[in-house]
N, C-alpha and C positions, 0 to 999 in steps of 0.2 A: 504493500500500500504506500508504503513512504516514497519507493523509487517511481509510484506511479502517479504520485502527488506531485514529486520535484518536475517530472516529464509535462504535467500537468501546468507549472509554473512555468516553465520553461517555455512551451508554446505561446502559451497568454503572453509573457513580456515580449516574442517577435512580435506576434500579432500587434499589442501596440506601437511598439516602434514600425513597422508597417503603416500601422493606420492615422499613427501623427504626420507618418512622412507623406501621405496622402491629404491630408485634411490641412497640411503646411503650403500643397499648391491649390487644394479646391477655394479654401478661404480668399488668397489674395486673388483666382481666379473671378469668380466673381465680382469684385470690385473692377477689376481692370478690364476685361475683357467682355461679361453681362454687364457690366456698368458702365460701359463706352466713356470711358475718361469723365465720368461725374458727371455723363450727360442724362443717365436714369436715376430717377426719382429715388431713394433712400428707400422705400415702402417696398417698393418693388424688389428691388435689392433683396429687400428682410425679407420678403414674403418668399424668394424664389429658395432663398439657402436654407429657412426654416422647413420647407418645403417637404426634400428629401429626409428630413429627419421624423418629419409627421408623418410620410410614408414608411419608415422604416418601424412605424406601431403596428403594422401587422406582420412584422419577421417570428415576432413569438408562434402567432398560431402556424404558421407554417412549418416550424422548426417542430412545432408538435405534430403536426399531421403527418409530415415526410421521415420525421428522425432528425437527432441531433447531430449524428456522426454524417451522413451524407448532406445535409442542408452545409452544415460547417463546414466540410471539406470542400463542397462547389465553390461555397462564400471565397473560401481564403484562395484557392485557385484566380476566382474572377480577380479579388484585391491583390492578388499578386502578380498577374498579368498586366491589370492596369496602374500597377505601381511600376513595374521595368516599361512597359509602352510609353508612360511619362517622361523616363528620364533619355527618351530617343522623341520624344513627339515633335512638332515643330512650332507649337504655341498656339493659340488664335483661338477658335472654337473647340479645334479637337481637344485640345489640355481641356479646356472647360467642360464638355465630357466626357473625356476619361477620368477627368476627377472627380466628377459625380459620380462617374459607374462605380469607380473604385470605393468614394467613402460608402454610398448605397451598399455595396457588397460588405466593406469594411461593418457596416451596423447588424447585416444579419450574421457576419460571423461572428460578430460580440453577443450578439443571442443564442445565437446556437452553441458558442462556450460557456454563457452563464447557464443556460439549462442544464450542462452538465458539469460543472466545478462548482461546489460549493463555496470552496475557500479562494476567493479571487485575489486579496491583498497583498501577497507574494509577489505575484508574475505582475500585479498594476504599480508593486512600486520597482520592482526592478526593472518593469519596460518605461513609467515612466523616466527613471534614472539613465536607464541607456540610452535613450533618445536624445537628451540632456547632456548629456558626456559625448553624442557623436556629434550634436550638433558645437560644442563648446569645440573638440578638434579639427574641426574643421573652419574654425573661430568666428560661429554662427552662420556660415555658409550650408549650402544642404547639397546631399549627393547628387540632389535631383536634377539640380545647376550647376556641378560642379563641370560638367566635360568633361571628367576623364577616363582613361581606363579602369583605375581605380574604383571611382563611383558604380562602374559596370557589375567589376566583378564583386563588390561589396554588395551592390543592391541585389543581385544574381545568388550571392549565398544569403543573404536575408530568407528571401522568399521560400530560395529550396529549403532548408533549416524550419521555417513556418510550414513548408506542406508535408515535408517528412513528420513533425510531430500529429498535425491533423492524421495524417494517413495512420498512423501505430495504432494496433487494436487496444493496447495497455493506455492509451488517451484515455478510458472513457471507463473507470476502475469499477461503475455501477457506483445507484447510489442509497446511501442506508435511511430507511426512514428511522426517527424523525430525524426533518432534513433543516437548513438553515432556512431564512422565509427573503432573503436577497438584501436584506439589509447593505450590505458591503458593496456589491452590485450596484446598489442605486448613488453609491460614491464616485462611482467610474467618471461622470462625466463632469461633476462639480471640481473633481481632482487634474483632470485636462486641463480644464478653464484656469484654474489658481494655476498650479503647476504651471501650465504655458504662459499666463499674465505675469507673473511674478515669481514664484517660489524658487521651480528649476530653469530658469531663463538667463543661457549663457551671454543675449543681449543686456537686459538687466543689468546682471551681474557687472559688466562691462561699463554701462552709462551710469551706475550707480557710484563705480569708483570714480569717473570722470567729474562729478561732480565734487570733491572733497577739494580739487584743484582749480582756486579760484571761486570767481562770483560766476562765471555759467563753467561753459565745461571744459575742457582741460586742452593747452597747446602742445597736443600729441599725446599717443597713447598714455595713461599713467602703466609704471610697473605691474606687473601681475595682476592685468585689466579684470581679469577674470576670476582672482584668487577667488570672492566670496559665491563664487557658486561650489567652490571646496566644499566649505562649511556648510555652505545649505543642504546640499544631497546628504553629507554625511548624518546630518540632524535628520533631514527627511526617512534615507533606508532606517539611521537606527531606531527613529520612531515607530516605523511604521511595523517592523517585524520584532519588536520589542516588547512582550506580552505585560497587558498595561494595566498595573496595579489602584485599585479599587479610589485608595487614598488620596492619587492626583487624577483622576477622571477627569476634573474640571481643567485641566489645565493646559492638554493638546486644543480644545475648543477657543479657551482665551485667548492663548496666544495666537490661535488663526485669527482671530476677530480682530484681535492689536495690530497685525500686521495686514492685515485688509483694508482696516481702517488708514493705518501710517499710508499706504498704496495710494487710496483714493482721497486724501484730505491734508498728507505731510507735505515737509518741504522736499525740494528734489538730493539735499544733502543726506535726509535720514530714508531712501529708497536703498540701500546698504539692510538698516534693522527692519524694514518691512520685509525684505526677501526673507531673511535669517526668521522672524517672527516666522511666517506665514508658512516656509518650509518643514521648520518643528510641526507647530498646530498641526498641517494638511498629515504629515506622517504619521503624530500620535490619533489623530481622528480616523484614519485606516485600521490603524490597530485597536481602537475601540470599537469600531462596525465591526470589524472583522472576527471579535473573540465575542459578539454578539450571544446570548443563549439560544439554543434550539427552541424550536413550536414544533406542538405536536399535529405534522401535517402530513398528507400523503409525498409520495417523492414525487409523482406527478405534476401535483399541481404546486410543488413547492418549485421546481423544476422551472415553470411558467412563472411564477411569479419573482424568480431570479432572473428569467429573461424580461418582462417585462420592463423591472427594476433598473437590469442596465441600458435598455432603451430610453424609460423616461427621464436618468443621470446626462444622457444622453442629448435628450432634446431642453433638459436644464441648460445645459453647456449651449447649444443653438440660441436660444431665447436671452440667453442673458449677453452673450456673445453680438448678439445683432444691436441688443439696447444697446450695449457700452458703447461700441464706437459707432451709430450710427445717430450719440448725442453728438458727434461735432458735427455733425451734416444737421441735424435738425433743432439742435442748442436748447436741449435741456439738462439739466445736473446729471452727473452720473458716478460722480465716488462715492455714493451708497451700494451699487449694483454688486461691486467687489464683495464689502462688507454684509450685502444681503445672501450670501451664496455661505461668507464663512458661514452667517448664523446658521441656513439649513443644512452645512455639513455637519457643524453641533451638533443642532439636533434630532439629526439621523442618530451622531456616531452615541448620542450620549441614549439613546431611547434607550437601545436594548438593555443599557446597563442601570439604567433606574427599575426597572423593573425586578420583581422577582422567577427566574427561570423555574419554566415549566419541566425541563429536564436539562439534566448538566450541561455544560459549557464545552462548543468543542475545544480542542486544542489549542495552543497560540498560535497567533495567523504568522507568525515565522515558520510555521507547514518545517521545522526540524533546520531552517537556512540561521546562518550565527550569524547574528544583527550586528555585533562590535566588528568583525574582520571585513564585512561586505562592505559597510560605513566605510572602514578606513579604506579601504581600496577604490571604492567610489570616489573618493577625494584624493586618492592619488593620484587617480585619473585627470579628475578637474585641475589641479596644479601641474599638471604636465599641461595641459592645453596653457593654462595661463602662461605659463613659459614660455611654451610654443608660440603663442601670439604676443611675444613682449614688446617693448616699446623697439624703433626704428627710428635713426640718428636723424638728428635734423641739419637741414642743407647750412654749411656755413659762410659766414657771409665775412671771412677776414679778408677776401681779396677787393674789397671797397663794392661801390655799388652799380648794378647793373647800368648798362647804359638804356636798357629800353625793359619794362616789364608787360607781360602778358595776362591781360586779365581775361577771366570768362564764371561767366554768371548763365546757374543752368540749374532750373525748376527738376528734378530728377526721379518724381512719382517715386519716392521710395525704394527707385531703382527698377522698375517695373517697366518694360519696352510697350511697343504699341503690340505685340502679338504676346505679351502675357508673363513673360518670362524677366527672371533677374536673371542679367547678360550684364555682370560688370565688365569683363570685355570689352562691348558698344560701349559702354559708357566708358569710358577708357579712350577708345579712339576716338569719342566723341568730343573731349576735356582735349586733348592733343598733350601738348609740351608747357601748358598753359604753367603761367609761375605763382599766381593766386587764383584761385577758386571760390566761388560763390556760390552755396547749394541753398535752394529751396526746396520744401515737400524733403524733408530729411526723416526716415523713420529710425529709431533705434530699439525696436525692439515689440513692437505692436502685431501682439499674434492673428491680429486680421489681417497684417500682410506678410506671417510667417515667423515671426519672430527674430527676425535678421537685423543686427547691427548695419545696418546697410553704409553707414559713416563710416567706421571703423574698416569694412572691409574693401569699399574704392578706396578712402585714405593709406592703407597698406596698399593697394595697387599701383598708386600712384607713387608712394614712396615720401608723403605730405602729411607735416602732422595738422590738426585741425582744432579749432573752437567752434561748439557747439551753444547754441542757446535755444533752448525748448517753447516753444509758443502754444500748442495743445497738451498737457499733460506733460511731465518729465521727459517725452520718449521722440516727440516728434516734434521739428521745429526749423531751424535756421544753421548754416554752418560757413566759415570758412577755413578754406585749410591754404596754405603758402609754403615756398621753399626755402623761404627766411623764418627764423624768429620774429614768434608776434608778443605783442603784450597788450597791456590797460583793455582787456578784454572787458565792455562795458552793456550790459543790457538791459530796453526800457518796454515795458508791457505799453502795447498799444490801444488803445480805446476800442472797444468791441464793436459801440455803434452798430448792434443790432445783426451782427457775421457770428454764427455758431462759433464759426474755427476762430479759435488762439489766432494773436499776430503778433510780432514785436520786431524790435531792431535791435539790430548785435552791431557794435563797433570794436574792432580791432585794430591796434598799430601795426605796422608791418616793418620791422627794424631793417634797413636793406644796407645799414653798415656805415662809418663815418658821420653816424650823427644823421647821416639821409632817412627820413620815416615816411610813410604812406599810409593816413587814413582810409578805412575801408568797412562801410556800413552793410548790411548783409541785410535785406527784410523780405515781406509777401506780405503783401498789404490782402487784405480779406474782406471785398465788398460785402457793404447791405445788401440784403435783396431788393434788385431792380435796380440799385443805385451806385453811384460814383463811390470809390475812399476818398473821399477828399478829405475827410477828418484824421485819417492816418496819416495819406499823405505829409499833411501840414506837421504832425507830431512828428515823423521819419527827419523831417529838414530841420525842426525845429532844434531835435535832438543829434543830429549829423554835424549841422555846421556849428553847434556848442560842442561838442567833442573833439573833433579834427582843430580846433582853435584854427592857430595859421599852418596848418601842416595843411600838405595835399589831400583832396579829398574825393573818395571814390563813393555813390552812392549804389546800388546794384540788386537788382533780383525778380523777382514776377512779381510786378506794378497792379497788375490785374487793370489796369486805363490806358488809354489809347492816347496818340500825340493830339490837342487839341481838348482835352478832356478836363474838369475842373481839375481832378488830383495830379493830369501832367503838369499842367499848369502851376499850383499850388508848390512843384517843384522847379521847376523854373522860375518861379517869380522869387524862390528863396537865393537864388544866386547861381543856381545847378545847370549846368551843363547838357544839353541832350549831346551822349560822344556819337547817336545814329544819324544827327539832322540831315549831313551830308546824301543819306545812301537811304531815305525815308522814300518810299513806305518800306520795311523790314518786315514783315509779318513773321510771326516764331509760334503760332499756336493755331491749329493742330499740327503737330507734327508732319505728319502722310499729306496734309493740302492747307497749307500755314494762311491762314485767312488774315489773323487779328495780330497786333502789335501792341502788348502784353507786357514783356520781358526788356528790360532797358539797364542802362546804363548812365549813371550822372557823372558829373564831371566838376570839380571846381574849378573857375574858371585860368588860372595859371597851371593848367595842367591840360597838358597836349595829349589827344586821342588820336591816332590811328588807323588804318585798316581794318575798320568795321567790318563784322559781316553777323552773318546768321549762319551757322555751320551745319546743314543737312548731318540727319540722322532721325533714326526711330527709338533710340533708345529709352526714351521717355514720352511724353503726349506734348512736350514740348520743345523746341532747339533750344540749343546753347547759344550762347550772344558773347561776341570775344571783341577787345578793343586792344591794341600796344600803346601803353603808357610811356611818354616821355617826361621827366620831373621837369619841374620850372627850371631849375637851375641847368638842365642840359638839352631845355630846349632849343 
């Protein structure tokens, strides 16, 4: 029984990792691809992803009707097929579904395993932890995007390893009544959600440290970016397979609650102890469903209501998923939602154990795995990744100052191409040789586009360290990266005036050596609906040319207004420079048939602009906009 338990564990955590790796491209699909660059409605959006998960409420009856060992085995077939099909597809509709096929598939194979494993807690915290750990070495990039042979043969033994444990007769040990009634099951999908938002997210982990460095975020990787998802997995495995003593009951609950809360309401300095919180909590609340007592129920239908259970965990993760971020699209509060999901993992985890058991308690849900050694090894893991991705020297600037610098300001959809895919690559020969950088739509970590340090992983491409400053929540916002030393990195919340989405402006110095410096302001201004920024606007200059003093000054990024417009204007009448006028109209938005003139460049006006252009590419739904700077002094 033990070795048929552990076989048992062992398939559940591929499976997961499988089905995160799928739900990691269905999620940003969606947005990108059914959402035509933010051209459909939010509603819709929700209604299409919530969609497949409300159809996956009838996988239980069928897992009953056909059997659980053939329904599962087709399942993980289909989700395995359509998981290697993604990492060869070529983006556009098809990824969008194959991704559906696959999570569809992925939902009834998590039913057809809940009907038959009682004890899930095992194989859901060690898949979610592996997924966590491959995503961290690969330092938040995904096999799925990675190109290479690697990713092939990785994804290739994933799958086979998943359908070999499905296929084994000893999969499916029978089951004893009285059975457990799915308690732990119906954690599966609330522990996604945390997990992926926060808990185990090598993104996080990363922009959490960047914030310790400075007033926004850090000029250039810090040290061991990644160290504190060490800690957090190792608190998570040992919680969760740690058989959890009567006396602290309360206290895996609170500390999820404390760190959900810290998530959705702290500052971006203490997103460090909400990870750490919220990974303890989520682990010890595993281990409390999971040592659940038994009901006295047939195995049949306890069977079914373990599948159900992990469906409805399931379509929790959907629902709450859709609200969180589809408040910055339609601007209602949303750092309760976090904190709404610890409480109902509470109490779930805590029900079974107020009560009095109808009959003994199974075993600990460490199903016989030793919770201290797998801890530490799971953290040995994570600090090899943190090493792995450690900081990368910055360009030095003792040979005096350039004689010409390269700028380009590029809106970068979170690194998302127009046919669906994270292609840092494209974006790569998109930016050129450029010697500062201007990102907008910067994501660090936001599991509705995958969980991807997307900053962190072009700036390592590029070989650029960067200053981040967060405009929607800690994760997503503003950046510039350069190949000089920056400093007085300064950042000012912009007036909302009625825009869902965060805006703000980031100013940076740009040391270029000799005492030469180059201001350089970073923003996305976030119209009203129907209406101009012109109220940003005027803040953006207000706070530009008080920053830059008499230093050069560079203003940069998706204006979202057109030349002519109150807010261009509102910028030029502050002293600013259009560096386009020359080469106007430049249209840079949509990408594939550039209509609007959007994306700009200011200029103060002792500073020489050059060789505009608008630089073709699909890399994102918008072009990059590049101008060569000459200083006053050598113009």
């Amino acid at each position: 029984m033990l070795r048929h338990r552990h076989l048992a564990t062992a398939t559940l955590a591929l499976g997961v990792v499988v089905l995160v790796d799928v739900l990691r491209v269905f999620l940003p699909s969606v947005i990108t691809i059914f959402g035509q660059a933010a051209s459909t409605p939010a509603e819709l959006l929700g209604a299409f992803a919530l969609g497949w998960f409300v159809l996956a409420l009838a996988a239980p009856a069928l897992v009953a009707r056909v059997g659980t060992r053939l329904v599962g085995l087709v399942a993980a077939v289909v989700l395995g097929a359509t998981r290697l099909a993604l990492t060869a597809g070529p983006g556009g509709r098809t990824q969008l579904w194959l991704a559906t096929a696959g999570l569809l598939a992925g939902l009834v194979w998590l039913a057809a395993t809940a009907a038959r494993v009682e004890r899930p807690v095992p194989g859901l915290a060690l898949g979610l932890t592996a997924g966590a750990l491959g995503h961290a070495l690969l330092g938040t990039h995904d096999l799925l995007w990675w190109g290479r042979w690697e990713a092939w043969a990785i994804s290739v033994g994933l799958v086979a390893l998943l359908l070999v444990g499905e296929a084994n007769p000893a999969r499916s040990p029978g089951t004893v009544a009285p059975a457990p009634a799915g308690r732990a099951w119906l954690l599966v999908g609330p522990a996604l959600l945390l997990g992926g938002m926060v808990a185990l997210s090598p993104a996080v982990a990363g922009t959490a440290m960047s914030f310790w460095y400075g007033e926004v975020g850090t000029a250039g990787p810090p040290l061991f970016a990644l160290a504190p998802l060490g800690v957090a997995v190792a608190l998570f495995v040992f919680g969760a397979l740690t058989p959890p003593r009567p006396r602290w009951r309360l206290l895996p609950p609170v500390s999820l609650l404390a760190g959900a809360v810290l998530f959705g309401y702290g500052p971006p300095t203490l997103l460090t102890f909400a990870m750490l919180l919220t990974a303890a909590g989520l682990g010890g609340c595993l281990a409390l469903a999971g040592a659940a007592p038994q009901v006295a129920d047939g195995a049949g239908r306890a069977a079914a209501r373990r599948a159900y259970a992990a469906i409805g965990g399931m379509l929790v993760f959907a629902v709450v998923a859709v609200l969180y971020y589809a408040a910055y699209d339609l601007g209602y509060p949303n750092g309760w939602l976090p904190a709404g999901v610890a409480v109902l993992t509470g109490v779930v985890a805590l029900g079974g154990r107020l009560r009095t058991p109808q009959v003994a308690p199974e075993p600990p849900a460490s199903a016989g795995l030793p919770a201290g050694p797998v801890a530490v090894l799971a953290a040995l893991v994570a600090f090899a990744a943190a090493w792995a991705h450690g900081p990368w020297l910055v360009a030095s600037n003792r040979d005096g100052p350039p004689e010409q610098v390269r700028l380009v300001a590029y809106n970068i959809r979170m690194g998302f191409g127009l046919d669906g895919r994270l292609d840092l690559a494209a974006l790569d020969r998109a930016v050129g040789r450029a010697d500062v950088v201007v990102l907008s739509e910067v994501d660090r970590g936001w599991l509705l586009n995958g969980g991807h340090d997307t900053l962190h992983l072009l700036a390592a491409r590029l070989e650029m360290p960067y200053v981040f400053a967060p405009a929607a929540g800690p994760l997503w916002g503003d950046a510039v990266l350069s190949r000089w030393p920056v400093d007085r990195a300064r950042t000012r919340p912009l007036p909302a005036v009625g825009a869902p989405t965060g805006a703000q402006a980031l100013g940076v110095t740009v040391d270029l050596g000799d005492g030469v410096r180059l201001a350089v302001v970073s923003t996305h201004l976030q119209p009203p609906p129907g209406e101009d920024p012109v109220v940003q606007a005027r803040a953006v200059a207000e706070f530009a040319t008080a920053y830059a003093g008499d230093a050069p000054l560079v203003v940069a990024g998706d204006f979202n207004t057109e030349p002519g417009d109150p807010a261009f204007t509102a910028l030029t009448s502050a002293g600013l420079v259009d560096a386009f006028a020359s080469v106007r109209p430049l249209p840079t938005s949509p990408a594939d048939d550039p209509r609007e003139q959007i994306d700009h460049i200011f200029v103060s006006s002792g500073l020489v602009a050059t060789d505009p252009t608008a630089v073709p590419s699909t890399a994102s739904d918008h072009l990059p906009v590049a101008v060569t700077l000459t200083l006053p002094s050598r113009a």
